[in-house]
C-alpha positions, 0 to 999 in steps of 0.5 A, a space after each residue: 500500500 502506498 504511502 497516499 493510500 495509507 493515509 487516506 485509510 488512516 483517515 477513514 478509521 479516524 472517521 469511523 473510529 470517533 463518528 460511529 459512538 456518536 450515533 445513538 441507534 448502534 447497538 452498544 454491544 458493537 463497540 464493546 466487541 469493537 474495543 478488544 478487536 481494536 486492542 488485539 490490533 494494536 497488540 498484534 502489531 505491537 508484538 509484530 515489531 519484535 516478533 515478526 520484524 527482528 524475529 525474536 519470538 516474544 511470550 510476554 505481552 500479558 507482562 506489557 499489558 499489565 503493567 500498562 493497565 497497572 500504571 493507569 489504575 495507579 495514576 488514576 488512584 494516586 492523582 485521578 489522572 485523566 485518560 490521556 495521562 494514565 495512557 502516557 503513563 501506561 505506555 511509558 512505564 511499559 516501554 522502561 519495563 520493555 528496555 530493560 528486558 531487552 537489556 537482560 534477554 537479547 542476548 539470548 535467543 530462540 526458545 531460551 528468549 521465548 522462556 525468558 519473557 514468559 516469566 516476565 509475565 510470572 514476575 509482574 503478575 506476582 508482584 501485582 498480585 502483592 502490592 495492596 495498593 492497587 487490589 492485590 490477588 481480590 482486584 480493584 474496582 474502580 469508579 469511572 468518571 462521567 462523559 460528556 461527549 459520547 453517550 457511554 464511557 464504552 463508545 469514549 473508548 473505543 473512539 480513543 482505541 481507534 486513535 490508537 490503533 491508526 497510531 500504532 500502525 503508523 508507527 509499525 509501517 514507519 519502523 518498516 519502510 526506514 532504515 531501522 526496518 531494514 537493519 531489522 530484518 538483516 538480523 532476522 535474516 542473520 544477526 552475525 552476517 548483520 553484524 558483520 556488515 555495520 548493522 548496530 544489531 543491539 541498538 536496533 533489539 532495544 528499540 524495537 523492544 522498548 517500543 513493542 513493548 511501549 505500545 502494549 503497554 498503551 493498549 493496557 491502560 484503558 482496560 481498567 476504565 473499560 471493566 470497571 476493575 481490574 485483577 491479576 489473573 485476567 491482567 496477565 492472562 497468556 489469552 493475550 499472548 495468544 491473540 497477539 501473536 496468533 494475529 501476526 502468524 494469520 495475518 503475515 509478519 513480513 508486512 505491517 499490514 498482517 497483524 491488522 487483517 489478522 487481529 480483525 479476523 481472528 478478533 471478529 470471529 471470537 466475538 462471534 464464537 462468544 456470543 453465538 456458542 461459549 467463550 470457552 470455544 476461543 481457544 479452539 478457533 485460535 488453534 485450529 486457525 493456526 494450524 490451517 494457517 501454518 500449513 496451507 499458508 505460513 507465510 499468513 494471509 498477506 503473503 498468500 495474496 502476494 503469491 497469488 497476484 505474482 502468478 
């Protein structure tokens, strides 16, 4: 897709994004469904940035998550931070969070750095689920301030999701076409040849962790206000995990257009699976989408496009 393009759709999801929760005859559950399949967008390109562009598969996005979430009930506890703020201060905790991970794990590799960030994930979830201030192991509820321009604080957050989304991916896309892209997928391809070749391989692991994990951290700070409370259990859930990383291999990981049409479809049909059989299905359309997926087109639903229009 062309830079133009590009733009014009960014622009029509905006459109949409803050047009549609001003329209009072849409049914309300359409935006609440809406707002995770926009969360799984942004965590699905969040991760595609580490995971897909430098090919470090990572498992912690629940610990991102969480800690963005965390940060927000703090901020809003500690100073009854607005929205705005607590995604800024969700986003940039999880970013340090993600920087000194990168710092302690990228020298690992494969499987070994796939362990490594799941128990980061066991980490932060410990720690919440020890600290008394923001619920501990029984939760949190939290009161949720009025809203004046749209009609419910559901419709607020899924207009301020849509924002994010259209962020995140401008971002993804950036990182993609420059030379940080680039210098990216040479250490995917073959760190030591990349390294070889003057490509600062350590730098360009840090930023990209830290800015992965920066946006699933800003993907994270509006749950609470969205459920009204928040606990650990469901914080850290690898549910998150799953969706993120599940979207990027449906979609595609070379482009950052995969992680969108793979969160959309795999995001729209847990919707449905939840609403038309049980939630307990989720997981089953997960696996069996990767499956087919991994099999019949590994290279996810872009790169089967690309080989279907080159024949």
């Amino acid at each position: 897709m062309s830079g133009r393009n590009f733009w014009i759709g960014a622009v029509a999801v905006l459109v949409l994004g803050v047009g549609l929760p001003l329209a009072p005859v849409i049914n309300e559950y359409f935006f609440y469904a809406g707002y995770m399949v926009l969360t799984f967008v942004v965590l699905a390109t969040a991760w595609n940035i580490l995971g897909g562009y430098a090919g470090y598969v990572n498992f912690g996005p629940p610990a991102f998550f969480g800690v963005g979430a965390y940060a927000a009930v703090l901020l809003f506890k500690w100073v009854q931070a607005p929205l705005a703020a607590q995604i800024a201060g969700g986003a940039a905790i999880a970013g340090l969070l993600g920087f000194g991970v990168g710092l302690l794990t990228l020298r690992l590799r494969g499987i070994f750095f796939a362990i490594a960030t799941v128990a980061v994930v066991f980490i932060m979830e410990t720690l919440m689920i020890n600290w008394r201030y923001v619920g501990g192991a029984t939760g949190l509820q939290l009161l949720r301030p009025p809203v004046e321009l749209f009609d419910s604080y559901t419709r607020m957050l899924f207009a301020v999701m849509a924002l994010m989304s259209v962020a995140a991916v401008s971002i993804a896309r950036y990182i993609q076409v420059s030379w940080i892209g680039r210098g990216l997928r040479a250490l995917r391809d073959s760190e030591e040849a990349a390294e070889s070749s003057g490509v600062p391989t350590l730098k360009l692991k840090l930023f990209a962790c830290t800015v992965s994990g920066a946006l699933m951290g800003a993907a994270g700070a509006p749950m609470p206000m969205y459920l009204s409370f928040i606990e650990p259990a469901s914080t850290f859930n690898l549910s998150y995990t799953i969706g993120a990383l599940g979207s990027a291999i449906i979609g595609g990981m070379s482009h950052w257009l995969g992680p969108i049409v793979g969160a959309i479809l795999l995001g729209t049909l847990q919707q449905v699976v939840t609403v038309t059989i049980s939630s307990e299905m989720n997981v089953l359309v997960v696996g069996v989408l990767l499956v087919l997926f991994v099999v019949a087109a590994p290279e996810g639903i872009v790169g089967l496009f690309k080989r279907i229009f080159k024949k």
